[in-house]
C-alpha positions in Angstrom: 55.9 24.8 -27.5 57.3 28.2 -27.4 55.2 30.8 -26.0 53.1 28.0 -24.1 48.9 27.5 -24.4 47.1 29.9 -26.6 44.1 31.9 -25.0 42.3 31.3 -28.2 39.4 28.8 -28.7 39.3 27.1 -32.2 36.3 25.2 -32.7 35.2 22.5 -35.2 36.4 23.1 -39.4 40.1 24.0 -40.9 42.8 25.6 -39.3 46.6 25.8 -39.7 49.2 25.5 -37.7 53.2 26.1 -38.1 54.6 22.2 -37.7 56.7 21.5 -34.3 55.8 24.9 -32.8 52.4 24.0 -32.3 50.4 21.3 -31.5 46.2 20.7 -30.5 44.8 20.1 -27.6 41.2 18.8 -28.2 38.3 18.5 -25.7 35.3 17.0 -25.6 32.5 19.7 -24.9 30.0 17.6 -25.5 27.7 17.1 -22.5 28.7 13.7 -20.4 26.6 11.9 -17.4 28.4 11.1 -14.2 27.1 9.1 -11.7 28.2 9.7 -8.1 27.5 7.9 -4.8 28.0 9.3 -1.5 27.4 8.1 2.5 26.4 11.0 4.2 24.0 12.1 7.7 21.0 13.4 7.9 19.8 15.9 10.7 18.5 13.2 12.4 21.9 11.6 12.4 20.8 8.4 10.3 23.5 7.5 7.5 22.0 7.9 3.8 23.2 6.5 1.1 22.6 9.2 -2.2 23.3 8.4 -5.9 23.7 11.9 -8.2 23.4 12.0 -11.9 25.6 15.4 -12.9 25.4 15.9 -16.6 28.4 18.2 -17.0 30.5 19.7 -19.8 33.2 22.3 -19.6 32.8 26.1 -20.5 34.2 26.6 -23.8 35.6 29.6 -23.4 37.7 28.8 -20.7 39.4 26.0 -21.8 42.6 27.4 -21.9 42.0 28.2 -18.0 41.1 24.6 -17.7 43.9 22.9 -19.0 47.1 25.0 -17.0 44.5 24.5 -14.2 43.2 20.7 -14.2 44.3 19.1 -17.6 41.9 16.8 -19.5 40.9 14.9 -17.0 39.0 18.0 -15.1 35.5 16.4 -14.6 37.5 13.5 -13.0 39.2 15.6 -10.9 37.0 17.8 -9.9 32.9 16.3 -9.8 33.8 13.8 -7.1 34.9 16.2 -4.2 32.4 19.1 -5.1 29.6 16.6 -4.9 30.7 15.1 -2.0 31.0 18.2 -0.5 27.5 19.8 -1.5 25.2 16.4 -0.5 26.6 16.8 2.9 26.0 20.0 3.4 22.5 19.8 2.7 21.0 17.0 3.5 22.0 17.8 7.0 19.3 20.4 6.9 17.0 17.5 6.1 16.0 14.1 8.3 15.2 10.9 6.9 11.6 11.5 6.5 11.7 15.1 5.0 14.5 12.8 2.3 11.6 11.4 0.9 8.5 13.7 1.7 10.9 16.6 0.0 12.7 15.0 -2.5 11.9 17.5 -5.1 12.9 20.2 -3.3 16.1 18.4 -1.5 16.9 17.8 -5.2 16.5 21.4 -6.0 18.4 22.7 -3.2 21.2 20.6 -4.6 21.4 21.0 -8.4 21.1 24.9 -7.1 24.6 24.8 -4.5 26.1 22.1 -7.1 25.9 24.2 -10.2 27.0 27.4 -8.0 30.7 25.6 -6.9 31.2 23.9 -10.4 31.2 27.7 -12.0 34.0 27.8 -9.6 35.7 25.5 -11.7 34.6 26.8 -15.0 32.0 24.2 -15.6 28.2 24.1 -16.6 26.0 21.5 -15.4 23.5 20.9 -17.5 21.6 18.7 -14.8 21.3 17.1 -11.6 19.1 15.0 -10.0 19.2 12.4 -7.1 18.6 9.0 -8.5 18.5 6.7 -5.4 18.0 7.2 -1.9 19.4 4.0 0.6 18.4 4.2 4.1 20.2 2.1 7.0 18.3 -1.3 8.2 18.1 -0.2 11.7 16.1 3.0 10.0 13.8 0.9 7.7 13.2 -1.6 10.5 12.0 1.5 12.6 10.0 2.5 9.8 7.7 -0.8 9.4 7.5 -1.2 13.0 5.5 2.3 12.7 3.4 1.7 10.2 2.3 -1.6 12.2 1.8 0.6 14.9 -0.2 3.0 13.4 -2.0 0.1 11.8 -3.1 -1.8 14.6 -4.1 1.2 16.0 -6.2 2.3 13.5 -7.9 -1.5 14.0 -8.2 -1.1 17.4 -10.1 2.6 17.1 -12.4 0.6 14.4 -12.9 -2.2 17.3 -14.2 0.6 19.8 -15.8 2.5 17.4 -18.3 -1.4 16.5 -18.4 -2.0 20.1 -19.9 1.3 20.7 -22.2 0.7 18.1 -23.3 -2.5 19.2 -24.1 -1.4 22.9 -26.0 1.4 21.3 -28.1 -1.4 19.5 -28.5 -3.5 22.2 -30.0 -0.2 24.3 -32.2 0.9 21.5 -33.8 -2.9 21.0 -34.2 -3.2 25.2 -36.1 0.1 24.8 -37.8 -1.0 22.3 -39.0 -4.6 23.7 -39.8 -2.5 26.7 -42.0 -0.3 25.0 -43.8 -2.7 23.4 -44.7 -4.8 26.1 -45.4 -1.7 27.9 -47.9 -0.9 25.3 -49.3 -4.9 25.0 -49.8 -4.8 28.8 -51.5 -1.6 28.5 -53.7 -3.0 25.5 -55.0 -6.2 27.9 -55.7 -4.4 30.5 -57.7 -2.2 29.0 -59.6 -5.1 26.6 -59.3 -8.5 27.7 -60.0 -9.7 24.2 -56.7 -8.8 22.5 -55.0 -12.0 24.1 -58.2 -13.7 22.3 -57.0 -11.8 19.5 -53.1 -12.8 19.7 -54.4 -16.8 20.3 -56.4 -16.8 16.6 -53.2 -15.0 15.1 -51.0 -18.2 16.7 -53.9 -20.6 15.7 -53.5 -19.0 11.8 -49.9 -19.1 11.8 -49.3 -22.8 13.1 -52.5 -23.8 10.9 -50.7 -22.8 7.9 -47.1 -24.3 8.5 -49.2 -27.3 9.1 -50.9 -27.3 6.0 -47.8 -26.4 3.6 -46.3 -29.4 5.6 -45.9 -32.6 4.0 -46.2 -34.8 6.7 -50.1 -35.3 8.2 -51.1 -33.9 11.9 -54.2 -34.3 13.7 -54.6 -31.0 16.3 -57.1 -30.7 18.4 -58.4 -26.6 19.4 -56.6 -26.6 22.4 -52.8 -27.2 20.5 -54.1 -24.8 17.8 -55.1 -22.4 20.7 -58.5 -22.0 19.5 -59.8 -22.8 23.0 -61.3 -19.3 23.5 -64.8 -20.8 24.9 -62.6 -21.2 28.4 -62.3 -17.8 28.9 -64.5 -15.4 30.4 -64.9 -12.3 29.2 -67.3 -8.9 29.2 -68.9 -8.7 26.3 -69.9 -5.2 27.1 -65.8 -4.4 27.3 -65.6 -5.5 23.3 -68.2 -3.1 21.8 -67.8 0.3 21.0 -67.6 2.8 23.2 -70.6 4.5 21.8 -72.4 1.0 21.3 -72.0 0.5 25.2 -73.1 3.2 26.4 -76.7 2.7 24.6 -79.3 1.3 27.3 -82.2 -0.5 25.7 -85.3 1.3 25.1 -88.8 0.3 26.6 
């Protein structure tokens, strides 16, 4: 009361004191969470709404300096407008995506300018870290309209991407087909008795569905195509090449 606030720290135990000259002043430096909220821009000028967690207590060696400076109520007095001040300085370096893209080291850049201005006021932050990150509805409407953008093009690439494919098929079959009735032609023109050939193959086929049928049918040769006595054909043209050749010998 006399010669004002002491520059000495006492800490925890016994300690004496002359009555009515002196009286204590006791802190709390035990380490306290604060949550903080603040409405700040980004660089892409879209508002943000942050949440901090600041786990602060004060230096205990400068409590003396903290009380003719602040009082008790420091971290009240003092967390508020140094947070404030440090989220929107930074994240304007940021847009919206990098927010969430970056959020370890947005969160970094921030615990490292935040525990910088709070030495400032003779305080130690023990940590910080961002909590919550609110975007504006315009911003998250923009958002899912991209991503049903990007999505439908994506399904549209995948659409071009099976039509191409299919025309491929298509081309490859035609080929095909074309080849093999190139090759079928080729065959009957040079032996006569492969269409002979093809009508037993049919005859076989139909006989067997017939027979595995449980209904009865009468067919006569000419519906099982087994009427290969009406064609004409060269014998000579079925042998062997060697065989035909051969002439008889006398």
């Amino acid at each position: 009361r006399v010669s004002g606030v002491m520059d000495e720290v006492l800490g925890e135990g016994l300690h004496f004191r002359v009555p009515w000259f002196q009286y204590p002043i006791i802190y709390d430096v035990r380490t306290k969470p604060h949550r903080i909220t603040s409405l700040t821009g980004t660089k892409d000028l879209q508002m943000v709404n942050v949440s901090l967690r600041v786990l602060s207590r004060p230096q205990v060696n400068s409590l003396p300096t903290i009380y003719r400076n602040l009082g008790q109520d420091y971290d009240d007095r003092v967390l508020p407008s140094i947070v404030n001040e440090v989220l929107k300085s930074e994240l304007a370096r940021f847009n919206a995506a990098q927010l969430i893209t970056q959020r370890d080291r947005v969160s970094d850049m921030i615990r490292q300018r935040l525990t910088e201005r709070a030495t400032e006021f003779w305080l130690a932050l023990d940590d910080v870290s961002i909590t919550d990150l609110g975007f504006g509805s315009e911003y998250t409407a923009a958002v899912e309209a991209k991503q049903v953008a990007q999505q439908d093009a994506q399904r549209a690439a995948l659409e071009v991407e099976r039509a191409r494919q299919d025309r491929q098929r298509t081309i490859v079959n035609a080929e095909g087909e074309a080849k093999s009735a190139a090759l079928i032609g080729e065959a009957v023109k040079q032996n006569p008795g492969f269409l002979n050939l093809r009508r037993i193959e049919a005859a076989r086929s139909i006989a067997g569905v017939v027979a595995n049928s449980t209904n009865r049918v009468y067919l006569d040769s000419n519906q099982l195509l087994l009427n290969v006595g009406e064609f004409e054909y060269d014998s000579d043209k079925l042998k062997p090449a060697g065989e035909a050749k051969q002439k008889p010998q006398s």
